[in-house]
C-alpha positions in Angstrom: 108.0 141.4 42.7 108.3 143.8 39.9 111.0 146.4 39.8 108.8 149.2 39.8 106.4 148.1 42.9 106.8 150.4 46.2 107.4 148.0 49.1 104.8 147.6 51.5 106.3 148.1 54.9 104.9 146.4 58.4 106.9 147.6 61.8 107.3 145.0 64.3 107.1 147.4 67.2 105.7 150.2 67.9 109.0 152.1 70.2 111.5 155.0 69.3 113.1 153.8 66.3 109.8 152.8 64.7 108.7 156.4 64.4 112.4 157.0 62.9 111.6 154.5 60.7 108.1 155.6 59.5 109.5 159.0 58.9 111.7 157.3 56.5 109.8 155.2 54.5 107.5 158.8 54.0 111.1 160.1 52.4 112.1 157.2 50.3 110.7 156.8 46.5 110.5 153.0 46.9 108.2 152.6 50.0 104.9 153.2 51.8 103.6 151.8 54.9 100.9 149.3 55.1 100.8 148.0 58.9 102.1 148.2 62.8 102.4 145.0 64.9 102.4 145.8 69.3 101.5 143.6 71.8 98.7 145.4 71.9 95.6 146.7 70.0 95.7 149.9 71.7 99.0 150.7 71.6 99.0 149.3 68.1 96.0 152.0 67.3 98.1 155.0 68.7 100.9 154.5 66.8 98.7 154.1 63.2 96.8 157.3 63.9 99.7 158.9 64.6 101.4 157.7 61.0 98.5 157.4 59.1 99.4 153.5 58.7 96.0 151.8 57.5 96.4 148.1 58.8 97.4 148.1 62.6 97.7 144.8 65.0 97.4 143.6 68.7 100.0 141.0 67.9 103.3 140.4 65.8 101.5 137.0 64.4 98.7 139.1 63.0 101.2 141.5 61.6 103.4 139.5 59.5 100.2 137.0 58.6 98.6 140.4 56.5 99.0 139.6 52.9 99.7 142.7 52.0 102.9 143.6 53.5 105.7 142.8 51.8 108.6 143.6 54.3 108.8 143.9 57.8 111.2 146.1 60.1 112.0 144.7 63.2 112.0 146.5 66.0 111.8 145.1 69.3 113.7 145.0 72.5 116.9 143.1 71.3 116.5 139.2 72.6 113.5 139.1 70.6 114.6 139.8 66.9 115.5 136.4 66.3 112.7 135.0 66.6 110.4 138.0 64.7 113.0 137.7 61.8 112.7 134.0 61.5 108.7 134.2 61.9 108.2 137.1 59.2 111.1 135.3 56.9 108.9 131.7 57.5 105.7 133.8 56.5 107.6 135.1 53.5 108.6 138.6 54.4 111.8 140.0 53.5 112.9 142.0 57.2 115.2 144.5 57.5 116.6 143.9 61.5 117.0 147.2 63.6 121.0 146.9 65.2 122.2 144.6 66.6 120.7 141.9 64.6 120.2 139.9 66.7 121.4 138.6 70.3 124.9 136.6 69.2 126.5 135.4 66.0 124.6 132.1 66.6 121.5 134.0 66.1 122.7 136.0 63.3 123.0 132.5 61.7 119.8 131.1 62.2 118.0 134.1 60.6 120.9 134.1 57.8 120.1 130.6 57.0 116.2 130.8 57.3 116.6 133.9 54.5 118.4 131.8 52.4 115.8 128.7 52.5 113.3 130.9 52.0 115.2 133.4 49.1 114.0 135.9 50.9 116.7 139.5 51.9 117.0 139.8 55.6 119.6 142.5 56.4 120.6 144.4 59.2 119.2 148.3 59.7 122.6 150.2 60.2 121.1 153.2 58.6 124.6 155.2 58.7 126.3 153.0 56.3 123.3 154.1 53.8 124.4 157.7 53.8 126.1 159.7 51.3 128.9 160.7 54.1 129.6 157.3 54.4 129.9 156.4 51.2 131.9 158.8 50.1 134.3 157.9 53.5 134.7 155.1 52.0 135.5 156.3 48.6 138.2 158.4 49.6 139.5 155.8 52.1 140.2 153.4 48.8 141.7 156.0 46.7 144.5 156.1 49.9 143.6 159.9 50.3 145.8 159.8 53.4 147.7 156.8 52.3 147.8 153.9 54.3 145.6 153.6 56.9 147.2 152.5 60.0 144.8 153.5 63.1 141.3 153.8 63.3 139.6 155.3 66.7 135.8 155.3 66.5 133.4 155.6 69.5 129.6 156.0 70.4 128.6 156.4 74.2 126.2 158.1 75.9 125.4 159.0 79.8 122.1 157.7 80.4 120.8 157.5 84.1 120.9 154.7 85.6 117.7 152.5 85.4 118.2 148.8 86.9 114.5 148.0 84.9 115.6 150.2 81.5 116.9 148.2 78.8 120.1 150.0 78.6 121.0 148.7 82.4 118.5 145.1 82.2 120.6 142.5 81.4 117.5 140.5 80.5 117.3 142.3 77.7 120.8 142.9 76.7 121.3 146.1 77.9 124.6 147.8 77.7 127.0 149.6 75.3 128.5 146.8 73.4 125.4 145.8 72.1 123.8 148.2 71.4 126.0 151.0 70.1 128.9 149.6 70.3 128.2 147.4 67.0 128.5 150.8 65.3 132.0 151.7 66.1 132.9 148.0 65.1 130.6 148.3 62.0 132.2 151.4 60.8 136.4 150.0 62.0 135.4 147.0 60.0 134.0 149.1 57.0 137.3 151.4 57.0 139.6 148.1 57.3 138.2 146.6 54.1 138.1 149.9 52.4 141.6 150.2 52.9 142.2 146.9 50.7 139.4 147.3 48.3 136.9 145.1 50.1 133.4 145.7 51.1 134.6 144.8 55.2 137.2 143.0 56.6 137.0 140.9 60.0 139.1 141.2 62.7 142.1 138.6 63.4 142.3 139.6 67.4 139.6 141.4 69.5 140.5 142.8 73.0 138.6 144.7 75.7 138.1 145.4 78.9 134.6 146.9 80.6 133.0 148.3 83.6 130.5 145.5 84.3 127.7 147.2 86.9 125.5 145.9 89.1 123.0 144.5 87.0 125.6 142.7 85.2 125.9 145.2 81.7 128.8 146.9 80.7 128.1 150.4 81.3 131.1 151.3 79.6 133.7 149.4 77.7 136.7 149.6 74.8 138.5 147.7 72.4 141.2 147.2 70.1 141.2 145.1 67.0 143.5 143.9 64.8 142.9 143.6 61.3 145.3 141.3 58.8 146.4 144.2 57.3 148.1 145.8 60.1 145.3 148.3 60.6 144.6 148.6 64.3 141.0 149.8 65.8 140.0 151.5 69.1 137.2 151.3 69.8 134.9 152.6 72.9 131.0 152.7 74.2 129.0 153.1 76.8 125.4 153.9 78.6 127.1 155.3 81.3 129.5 158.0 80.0 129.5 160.2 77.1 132.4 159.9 74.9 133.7 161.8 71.9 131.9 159.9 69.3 133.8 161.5 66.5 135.8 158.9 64.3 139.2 159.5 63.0 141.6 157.6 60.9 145.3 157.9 61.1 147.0 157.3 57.9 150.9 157.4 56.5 149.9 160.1 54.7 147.6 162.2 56.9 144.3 162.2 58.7 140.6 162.0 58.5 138.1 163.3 60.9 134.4 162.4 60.6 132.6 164.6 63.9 129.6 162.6 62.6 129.8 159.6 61.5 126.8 157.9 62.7 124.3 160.8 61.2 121.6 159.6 63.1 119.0 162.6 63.5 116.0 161.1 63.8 114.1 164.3 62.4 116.2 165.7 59.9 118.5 165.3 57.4 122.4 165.4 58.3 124.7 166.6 55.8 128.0 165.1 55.1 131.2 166.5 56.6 134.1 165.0 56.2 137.6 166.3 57.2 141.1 165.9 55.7 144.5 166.7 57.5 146.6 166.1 54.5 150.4 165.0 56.2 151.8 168.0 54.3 148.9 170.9 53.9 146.3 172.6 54.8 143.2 170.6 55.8 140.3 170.9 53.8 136.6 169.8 54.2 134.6 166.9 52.2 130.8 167.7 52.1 128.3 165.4 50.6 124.6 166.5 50.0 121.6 164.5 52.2 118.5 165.1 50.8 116.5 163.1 53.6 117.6 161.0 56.8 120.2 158.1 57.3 116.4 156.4 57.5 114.9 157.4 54.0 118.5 156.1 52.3 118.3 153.0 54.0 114.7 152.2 53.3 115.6 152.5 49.5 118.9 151.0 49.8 116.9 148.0 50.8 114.5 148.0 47.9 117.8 147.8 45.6 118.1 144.7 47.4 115.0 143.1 46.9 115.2 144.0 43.6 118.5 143.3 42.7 120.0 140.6 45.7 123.0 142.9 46.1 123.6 144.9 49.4 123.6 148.7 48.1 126.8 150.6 48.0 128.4 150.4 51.6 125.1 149.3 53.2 125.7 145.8 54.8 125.4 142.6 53.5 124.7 139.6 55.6 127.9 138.4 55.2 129.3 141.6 56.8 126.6 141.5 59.9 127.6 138.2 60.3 131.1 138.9 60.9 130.0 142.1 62.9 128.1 139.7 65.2 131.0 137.9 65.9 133.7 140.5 66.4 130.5 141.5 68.8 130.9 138.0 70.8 134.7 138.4 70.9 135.0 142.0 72.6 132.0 140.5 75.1 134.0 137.4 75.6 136.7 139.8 76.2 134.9 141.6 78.6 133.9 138.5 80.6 130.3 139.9 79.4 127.1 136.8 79.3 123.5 137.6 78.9 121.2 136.0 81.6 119.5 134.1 78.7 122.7 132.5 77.4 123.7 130.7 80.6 122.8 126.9 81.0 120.7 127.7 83.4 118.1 130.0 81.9 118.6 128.6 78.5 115.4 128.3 76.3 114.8 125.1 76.1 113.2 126.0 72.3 114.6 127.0 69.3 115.9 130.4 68.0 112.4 130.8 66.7 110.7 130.1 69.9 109.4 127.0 68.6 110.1 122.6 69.7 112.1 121.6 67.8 111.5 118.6 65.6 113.1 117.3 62.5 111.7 119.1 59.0 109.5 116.5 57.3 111.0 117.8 54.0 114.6 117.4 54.7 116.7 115.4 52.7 119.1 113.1 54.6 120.0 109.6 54.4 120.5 107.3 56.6 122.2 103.9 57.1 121.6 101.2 59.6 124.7 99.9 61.9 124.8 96.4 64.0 124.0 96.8 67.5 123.0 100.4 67.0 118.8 100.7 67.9 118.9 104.0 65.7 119.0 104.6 62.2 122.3 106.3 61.4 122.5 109.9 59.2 124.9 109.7 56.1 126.6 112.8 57.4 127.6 113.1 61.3 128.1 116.5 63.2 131.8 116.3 64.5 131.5 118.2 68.0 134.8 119.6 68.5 134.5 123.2 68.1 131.5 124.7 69.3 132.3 128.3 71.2 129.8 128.3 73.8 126.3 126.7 74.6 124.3 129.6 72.1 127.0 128.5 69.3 126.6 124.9 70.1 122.6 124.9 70.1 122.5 126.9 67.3 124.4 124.6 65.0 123.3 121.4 66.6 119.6 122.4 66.4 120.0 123.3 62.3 121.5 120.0 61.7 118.8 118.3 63.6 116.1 120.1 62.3 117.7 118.9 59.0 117.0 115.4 59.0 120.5 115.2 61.2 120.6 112.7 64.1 124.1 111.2 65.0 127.0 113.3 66.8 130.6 113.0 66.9 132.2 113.5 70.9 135.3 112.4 72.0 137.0 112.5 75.4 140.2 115.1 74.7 138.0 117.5 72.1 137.8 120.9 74.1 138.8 120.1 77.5 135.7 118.7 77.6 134.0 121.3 77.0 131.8 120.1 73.9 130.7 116.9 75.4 129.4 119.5 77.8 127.8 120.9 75.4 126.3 118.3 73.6 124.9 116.9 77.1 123.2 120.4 78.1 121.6 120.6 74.3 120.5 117.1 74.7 118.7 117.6 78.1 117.6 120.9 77.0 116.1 120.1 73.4 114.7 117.0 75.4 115.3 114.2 72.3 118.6 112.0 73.7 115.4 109.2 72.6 116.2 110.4 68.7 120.0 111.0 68.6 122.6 108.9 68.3 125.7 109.6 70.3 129.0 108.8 69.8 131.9 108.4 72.1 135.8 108.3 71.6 138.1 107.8 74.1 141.8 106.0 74.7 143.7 108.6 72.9 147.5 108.4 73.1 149.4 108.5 75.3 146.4 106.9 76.8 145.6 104.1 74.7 144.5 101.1 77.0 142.0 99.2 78.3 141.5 100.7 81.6 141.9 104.4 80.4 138.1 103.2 77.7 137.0 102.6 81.7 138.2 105.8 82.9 137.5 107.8 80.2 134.2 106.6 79.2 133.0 107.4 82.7 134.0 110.9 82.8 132.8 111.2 79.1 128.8 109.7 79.8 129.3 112.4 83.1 129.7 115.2 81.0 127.3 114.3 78.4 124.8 113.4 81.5 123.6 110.3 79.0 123.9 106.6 80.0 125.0 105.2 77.8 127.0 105.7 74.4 125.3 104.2 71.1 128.8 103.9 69.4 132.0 103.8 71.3 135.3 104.5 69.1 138.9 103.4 70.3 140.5 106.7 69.4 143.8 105.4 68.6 145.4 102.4 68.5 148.2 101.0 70.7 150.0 97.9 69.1 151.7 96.7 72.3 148.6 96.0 73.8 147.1 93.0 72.4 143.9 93.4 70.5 142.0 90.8 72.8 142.3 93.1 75.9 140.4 95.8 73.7 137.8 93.4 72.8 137.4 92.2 76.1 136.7 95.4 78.0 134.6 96.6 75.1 132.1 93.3 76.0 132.4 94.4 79.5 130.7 97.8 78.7 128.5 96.3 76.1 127.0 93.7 78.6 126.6 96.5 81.0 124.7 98.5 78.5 127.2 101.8 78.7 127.5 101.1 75.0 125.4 99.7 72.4 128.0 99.3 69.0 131.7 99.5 69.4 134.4 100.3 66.7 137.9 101.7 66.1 139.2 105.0 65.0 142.4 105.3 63.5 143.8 101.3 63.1 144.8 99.5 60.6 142.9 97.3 58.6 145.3 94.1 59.7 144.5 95.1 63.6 140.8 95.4 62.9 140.3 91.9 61.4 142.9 90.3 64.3 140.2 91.7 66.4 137.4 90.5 65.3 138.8 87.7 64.6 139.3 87.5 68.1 135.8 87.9 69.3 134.5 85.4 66.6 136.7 82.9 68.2 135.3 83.8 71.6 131.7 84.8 70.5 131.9 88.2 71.7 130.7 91.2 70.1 132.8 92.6 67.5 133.8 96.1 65.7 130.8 97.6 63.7 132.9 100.5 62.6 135.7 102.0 61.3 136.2 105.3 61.6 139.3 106.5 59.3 140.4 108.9 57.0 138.1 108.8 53.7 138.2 111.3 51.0 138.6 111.8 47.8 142.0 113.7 48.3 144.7 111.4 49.1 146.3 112.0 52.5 150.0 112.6 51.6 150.7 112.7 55.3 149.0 112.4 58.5 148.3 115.7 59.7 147.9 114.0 63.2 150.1 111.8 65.0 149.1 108.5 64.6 146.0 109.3 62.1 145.3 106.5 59.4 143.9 107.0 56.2 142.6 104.5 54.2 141.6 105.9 50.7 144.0 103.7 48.6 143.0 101.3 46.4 143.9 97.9 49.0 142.0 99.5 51.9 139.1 100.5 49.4 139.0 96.9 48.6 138.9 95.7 52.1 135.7 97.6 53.0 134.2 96.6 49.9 135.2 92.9 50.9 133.6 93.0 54.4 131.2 95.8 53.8 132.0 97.3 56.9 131.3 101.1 57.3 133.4 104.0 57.6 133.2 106.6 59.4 135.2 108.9 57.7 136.8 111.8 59.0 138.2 114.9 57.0 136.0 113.2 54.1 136.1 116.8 52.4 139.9 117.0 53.1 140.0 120.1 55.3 138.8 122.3 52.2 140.8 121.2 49.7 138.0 121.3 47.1 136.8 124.3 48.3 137.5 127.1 45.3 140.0 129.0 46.2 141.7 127.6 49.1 143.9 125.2 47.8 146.5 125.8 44.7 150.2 125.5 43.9 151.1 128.4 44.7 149.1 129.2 47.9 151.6 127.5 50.2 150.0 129.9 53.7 148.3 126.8 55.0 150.5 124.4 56.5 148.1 121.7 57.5 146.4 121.7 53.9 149.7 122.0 52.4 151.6 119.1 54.2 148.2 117.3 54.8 147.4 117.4 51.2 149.3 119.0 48.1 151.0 116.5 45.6 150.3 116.8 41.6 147.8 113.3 41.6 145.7 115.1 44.2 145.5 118.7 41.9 144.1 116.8 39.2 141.8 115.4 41.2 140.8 118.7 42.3 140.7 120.0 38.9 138.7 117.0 37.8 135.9 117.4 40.6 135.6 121.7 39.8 134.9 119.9 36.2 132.3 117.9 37.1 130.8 120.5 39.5 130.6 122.8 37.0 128.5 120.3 34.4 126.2 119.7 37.3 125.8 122.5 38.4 126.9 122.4 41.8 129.7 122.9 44.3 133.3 121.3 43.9 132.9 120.7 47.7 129.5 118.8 46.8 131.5 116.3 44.8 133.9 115.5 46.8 131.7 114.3 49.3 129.5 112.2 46.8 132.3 110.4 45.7 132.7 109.1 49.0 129.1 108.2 49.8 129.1 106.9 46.2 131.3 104.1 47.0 130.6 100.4 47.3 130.4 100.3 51.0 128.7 101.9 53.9 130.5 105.1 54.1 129.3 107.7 57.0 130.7 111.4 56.7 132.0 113.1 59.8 131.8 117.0 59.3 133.1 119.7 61.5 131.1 122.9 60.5 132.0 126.1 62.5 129.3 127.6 61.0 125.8 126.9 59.4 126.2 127.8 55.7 129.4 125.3 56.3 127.0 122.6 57.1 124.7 123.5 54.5 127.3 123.1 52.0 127.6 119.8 52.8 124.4 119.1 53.3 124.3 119.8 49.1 126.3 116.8 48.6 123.7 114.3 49.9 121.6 115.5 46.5 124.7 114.8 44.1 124.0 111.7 42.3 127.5 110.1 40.5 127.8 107.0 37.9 130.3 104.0 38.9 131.9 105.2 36.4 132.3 109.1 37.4 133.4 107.9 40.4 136.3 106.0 39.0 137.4 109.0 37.0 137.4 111.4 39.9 140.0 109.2 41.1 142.3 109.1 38.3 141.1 105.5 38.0 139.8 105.7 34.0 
């Protein structure tokens, strides 16, 4: 939209904060309000007379359907943003999300990803960080006014009465302090710690906590300490059930800062900056900054600037940074031993984030290859299931990748404790579509490599996946005193019993996997379909596990081209070694990478592939996965994304098209 256009503002919800909000938009230069959404007309009607707000709805679907709104603020009780953020970002609304942004990190990063698809601003409505006071904090925080800063202590906590059916105390809708004003104590520590080091935010490297959980399950009070990479160490403290000192203050080597306000969050007038510094040696002295309106009316036009412009205004956040609040959110709750009703297995939604069934998106883009004795078609990139955090983090990412043209996942029996198969099972059972999946098994991992632990372990594996059966079963590792026929043989055994449909090997050498099927030929059993090795265009200099095998040299190369046997590769992006950035030289902090990868033939492959990227116009990372799908056999690509702009990075890769011939150079081979 032009530069100059006001924004056109709908409120989902018609509470508290939405008046807050209204107020506002009448302050800011950049804004006016067009419509109200409630669940119902009346209510709907109220609220619109009341803020002379011309379009007014009996329903959030008629709200972000009206044409002429360009942005909705969403306001609702705090299960339900997710799903109003996605909807109004799907009808092409930018929406600015009232704290916290939504239920969990795994939220955060469905809406995250759905504003991205749609190049649309969805941002989080922390109105404090929008303030002068605050961004002058931060300026004098980065010019080391008291030096290094060493503690933070930041608090906001109330004494509400108790209310089993409010949502402060309702643990159906994620009542409690961490929540919902605890995120600004985090927000702010976070905001201080990357001040400190010239950075917009930093994220936490521990959390800690411990909480008063109540008898409706909430925390009605809590606090925390986090530990930032600096050294920087934060407490921080909430509650619904007792008021705190909600000051903040920052201990530094050279002094002091005390904020009594740092959330400036008068609702009906404007709060003026006071900031004050206890110099180490002299007198203190006071830091005022000029408000000409509310927290509200700067954060209504700090989000114009970002419609405009793409860039999160001054210290406002960007989704980046409400991402990582989100999770240093999960943490202290993990900490806590803190679950909402609605993320136990149990009460699950058995829908999306969005509300919605989920089904596959006609326009995604993957590929897919076919495997012998597998019913399913196979995708050309597989989600490797080995660590998901909890069931919200697993169905989050799982249902992306499906809803992505995705079908084929990665389990094995020692990933987790278990805990991921778990995982995988309840998603399936939940999402209801084990009929469009394939699922993939590994088991026999040493010290356990045999024929009767496949037995064991397969059993216990199809228990926790609650499936019957596996459609590709993958010896994890191979044991070369056992000879390969007793492998074969028990692999038939589960074959004819339909437990598995294909069979393969993870982590043998070429020489074993042909005795083997040699073996079954001879026999007329079935034989491997897979392979399931290291791949990638990075050489593996070492194995970074015991017993792992890789087989990107020229000899094994020429093997799969012989036989045409897939691969299913694992680490075929080599652990982020083409990743800008991550791996150099001289950045020897990463072990695994280090020992795993770094030798001089394997840097100019690297430097080879950012050339490339950068005359196609796409990620290093992008490359480095085409090479591999670009070779001249099947090649599948295991991924392990922790998060879903990770998968959606390599997702990119599938639309990378490479010549033999680039292909050849990539690997020093012309």
């Amino acid at each position: 939209m032009p530069e100059k256009t006001k924004i056109r503002w709908g409120i989902l919800g018609a509470g508290a904060i939405a008046k807050a909000f209204v107020k506002g938009v009448s302050e800011s230069a950049s804004a006016v309000m067009q419509a109200v959404g409630s669940r119902s007309q009346d209510k709907a009607n109220v609220f619109g007379s009341e803020h002379s707000i011309p379009n007014r709805y009996g329903s959030y679907e008629a709200l972000i359907a009206d044409p002429t709104v360009d942005a909705i603020y969403v306001c609702t009780p705090h299960p339900m943003h997710a799903e109003w953020a996605i909807k109004s970002l799907r009808a092409g609304k930018h929406v600015l999300v009232e704290k916290p942004f939504s239920l969990n990190h795994a939220q955060a990063m469905a809406i995250a990803a759905t504003a991205r698809d749609n190049n649309l601003v969805a941002l989080e409505a922390f109105m404090y960080r929008s303030h002068p006071q605050t961004t002058k904090l931060y300026e004098l925080v980065k010019s080391k006014i008291i030096g290094d800063v060493r503690v933070i202590r930041a608090a906001f906590s109330f004494h509400a009465a108790f209310n089993p059916d409010s949502r402060l105390f309702n643990n159906d809708l994620a009542g409690g302090g961490i929540l919902d004003v605890g995120c600004y104590p985090v927000s702010i520590a976070r905001l201080i710690a990357g001040a400190a080091i010239d950075k917009p935010f930093a994220d936490p490297i521990e959390v800690k906590g411990s909480a008063h959980l109540g008898q409706t399950g909430i925390d009605e009070w809590a606090v925390g300490t986090l530990k930032f990479p600096n050294g920087i160490l934060a407490e921080v403290a909430t509650g619904v059930g007792v008021g705190q000192d909600n000051a903040l203050y920052l201990f530094g080597s050279e002094g002091r800062i005390v904020v009594p306000n740092p959330y400036v969050a008068n609702r009906g007038a404007s709060d003026q900056g006071l900031i004050v510094i206890h110099p180490k040696n002299g007198q203190k002295y006071e830091v005022h900054s000029e408000a000409l309106m509310t927290a509200f009316g700067y954060e209504v036009d700090a989000f114009t600037f970002t419609i405009n412009t793409k860039i999160a205004h001054g210290t406002s956040p960007s989704i980046a940074d409400t991402l990582g609040n989100m999770k240093t959110l999960d943490r202290w709750r993990d900490s806590v031993g803190l679950t909402y009703r609605q993320e136990k297995y149990e009460n699950f939604s058995t829908k999306t984030i969005s509300n919605e069934v989920l089904r596959k998106n006609p326009q995604n883009k993957m590929k897919y290859g076919e495997i012998e004795h597998m019913v399913k078609p196979v995708s050309r990139l597989i989600m490797g299931c080995d660590n998901q955090q909890s069931l919200a983090h697993a169905s989050a990412m799982f249902d992306d990748y499906f809803e992505r043209g995705g079908n084929t996942f990665d389990t094995a029996f020692i990933y987790g404790g278990g805990r991921p198969e778990t995982f995988v099972g309840q998603w399936l059972k939940l999402r209801n579509v084990r009929d469009q999946v394939n699922v993939i098994v590994k088991g026999a991992h040493e010290p356990r490599c045999d024929p009767t632990s496949i037995t064991t372990e397969l059993k216990m594996s199809l228990e926790r996946l609650a499936i019957d059966y596996a459609d590709l079963y993958l010896i994890h590792r191979d044991n070369v005193e056992v000879p390969v026929g007793e492998f074969v043989d028990v692999l038939n055994e589960h074959a004819k019993s339909g437990k598995i449909k294909a069979f393969g090997a993870s982590n043998w050498s070429l020489a074993r996997v042909d005795e083997a099927n040699n073996y079954a030929k001879s026999k007329g059993l079935q034989d491997f379909s897979v392979v399931s090795n290291n791949f990638s265009l990075a050489r593996m200099v070492n194995p970074i596990w015991p017993g792992s095998i890789s087989t990107s040299d020229p000899e094994s190369r020429a093997w799969f081209a012989k036989n045409q046997m897939p691969l299913f590769s694992w680490s075929s992006q080599a652990r982020g070694f083409f990743v800008p950035g991550r791996a150099s030289p001289d950045q020897r902090e990463n072990k695994e990478l280090m020992e795993g990868w770094y030798s001089d033939d394997n840097f100019e492959r690297q430097r080879r592939a950012f050339e490339l990227a950068q005359q196609l116009n796409v990620e290093p990372i992008n490359i480095a996965l085409a090479y591999i799908l670009h070779q001249p056999f099947p090649v599948f690509a295991l991924i392990g994304p922790r998060t879903m702009a990770e998968t959606h990075s390599s997702l990119a890769g599938l639309d990378v098209s490479l010549t033999p011939e680039q292909v050849k150079w990539l690997n020093l081979e012309v």
